[in-house]
N, C-alpha and C positions, 0 to 999 in steps of 0.2 A: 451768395454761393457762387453764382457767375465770377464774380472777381477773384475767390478764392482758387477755382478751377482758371482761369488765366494766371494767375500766380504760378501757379504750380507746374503748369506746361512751359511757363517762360524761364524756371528754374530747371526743369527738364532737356529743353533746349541749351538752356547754358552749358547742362551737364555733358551732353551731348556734344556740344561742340568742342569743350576741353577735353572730352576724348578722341574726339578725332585728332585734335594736334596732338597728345601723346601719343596717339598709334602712328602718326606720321611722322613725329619725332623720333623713336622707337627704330622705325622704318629705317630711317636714314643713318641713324646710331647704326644700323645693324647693316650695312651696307658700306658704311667708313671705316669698320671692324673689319668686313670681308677683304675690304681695299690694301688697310694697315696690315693685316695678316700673309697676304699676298704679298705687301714690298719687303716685309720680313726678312720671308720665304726665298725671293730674289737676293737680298741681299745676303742673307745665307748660302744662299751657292753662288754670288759670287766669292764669297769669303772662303768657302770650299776650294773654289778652283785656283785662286789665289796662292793659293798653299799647297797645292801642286805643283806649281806654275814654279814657288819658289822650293818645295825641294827639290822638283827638276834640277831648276837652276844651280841646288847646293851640291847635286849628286855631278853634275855636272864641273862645276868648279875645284871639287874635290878631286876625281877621275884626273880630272886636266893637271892639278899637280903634284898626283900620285904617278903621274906616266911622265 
């Protein structure tokens, strides 16, 4: 009965431990998302300003040879 009750804690334990590394796994997934989400988000304004930037430029170019 002893050996059966070690068994079972040492399977307990195993269990245990491969959830910790999925939570810690989990963890850091979920923090490479926040990361990835955020350069996005950057790279979205810059592509916003960008595009200002250039129809400035065209309002600009145009003006120049319409005068």
């Amino acid at each position: 009965m002893k050996s059966r009750a070690e068994s079972a804690r040492s399977a307990a334990d195993d269990q245990l431990r491969s959830a910790e590394e999925v939570t810690q796994a989990l963890s850091e997934a979920s923090e490479a998302q926040g990361e990835a989400e955020a350069a996005v988000q950057a790279a979205q304004d810059d592509i916003d300003a960008a595009r200002v930037d250039l129809v400035s430029l065209g309002t600009g170019v145009l003006g120049r040879r319409e005068g």
